[in-house]
N, C-alpha and C positions, 0 to 999 in steps of 0.2 A: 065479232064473236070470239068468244076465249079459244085458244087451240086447244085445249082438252075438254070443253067440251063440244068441237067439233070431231074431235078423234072419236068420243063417246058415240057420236052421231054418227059415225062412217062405222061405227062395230058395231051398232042397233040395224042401221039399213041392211048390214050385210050377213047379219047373227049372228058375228063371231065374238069370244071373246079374245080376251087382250093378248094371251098365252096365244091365240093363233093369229091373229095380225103380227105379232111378235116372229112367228116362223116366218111367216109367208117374205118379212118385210127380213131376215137375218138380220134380227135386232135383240137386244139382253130383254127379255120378258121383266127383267127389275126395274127396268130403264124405262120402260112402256110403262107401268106402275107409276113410277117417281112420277114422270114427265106429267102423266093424267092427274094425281092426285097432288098436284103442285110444290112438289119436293124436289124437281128439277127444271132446268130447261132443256129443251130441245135446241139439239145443233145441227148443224150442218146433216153429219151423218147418220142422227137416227128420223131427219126426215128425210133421206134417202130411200132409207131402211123403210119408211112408211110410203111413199112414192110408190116403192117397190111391191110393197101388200099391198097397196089399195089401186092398185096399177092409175096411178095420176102423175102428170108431168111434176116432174122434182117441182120447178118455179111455185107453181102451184100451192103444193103444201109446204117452203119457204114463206113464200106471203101468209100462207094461213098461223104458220107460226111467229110472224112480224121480222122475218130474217131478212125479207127482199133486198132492204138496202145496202146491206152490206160489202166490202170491198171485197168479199171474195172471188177471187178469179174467175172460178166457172159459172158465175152464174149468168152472167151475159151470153157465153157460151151454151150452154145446155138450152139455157130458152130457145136460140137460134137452131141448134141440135133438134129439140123437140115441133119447132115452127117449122124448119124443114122435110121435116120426116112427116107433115101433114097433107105435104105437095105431092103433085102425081109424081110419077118418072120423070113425065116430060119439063115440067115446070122445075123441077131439081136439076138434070140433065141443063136447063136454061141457066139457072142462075149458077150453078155450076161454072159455066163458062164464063158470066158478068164478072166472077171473082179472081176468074184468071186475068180477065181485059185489065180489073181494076189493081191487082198485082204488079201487072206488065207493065202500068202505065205507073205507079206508083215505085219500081225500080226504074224505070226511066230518069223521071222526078227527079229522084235519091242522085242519081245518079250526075245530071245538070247541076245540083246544087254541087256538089262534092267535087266536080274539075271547077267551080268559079271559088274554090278554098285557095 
């Protein structure tokens, strides 16, 4: 599906229009315009800005806009971010600690290789 007219579709389900997804998401209400009526593309930061108004995980409306694949940094990150933040306390508190094990064990690692230099 086009990303604008899924944008379209998430300001029909919600009745808003664009001028207030535009607030909600602190996004240029011209930019919201453009983006919809295909005078621009969306980047990075105005599907944040839209993440943010339609309260959906960034990733999410990345892939709706065809950005997923791209090199940029956070977005492995943020998925992670958002997939964590899905887990109880406990299940966080757990892998919390699996990251430490695998830290520790991965300066160890670093570390064997670097005295057989």
């Amino acid at each position: 599906m086009d990303f604008s007219v899924w944008l379209n579709q998430e300001l029909e389900t919600r009745g808003w229009s664009r001028s207030e997804a535009a607030r909600r998401g602190n996004v240029s209400a011209s930019m919201f315009d453009k983006v919809i009526n295909g005078q621009a593309k969306p980047g990075i930061n105005f599907c944040r800005g839209v993440a943010k108004a339609f309260n959906l995980p960034v990733i999410d409306v990345l892939r709706k806009a065809g950005i997923e694949n791209t090199d940029w940094p956070g977005n492995k990150v943020e998925e992670i971010k958002e997939l964590f933040n899905q887990l109880t306390i406990e299940n966080q508190a757990h892998i919390r600690q699996q990251i430490l094990v695998l830290l520790e064990m991965q300066r160890r690692d670093n570390a064997v290789h670097s005295s057989k230099k």
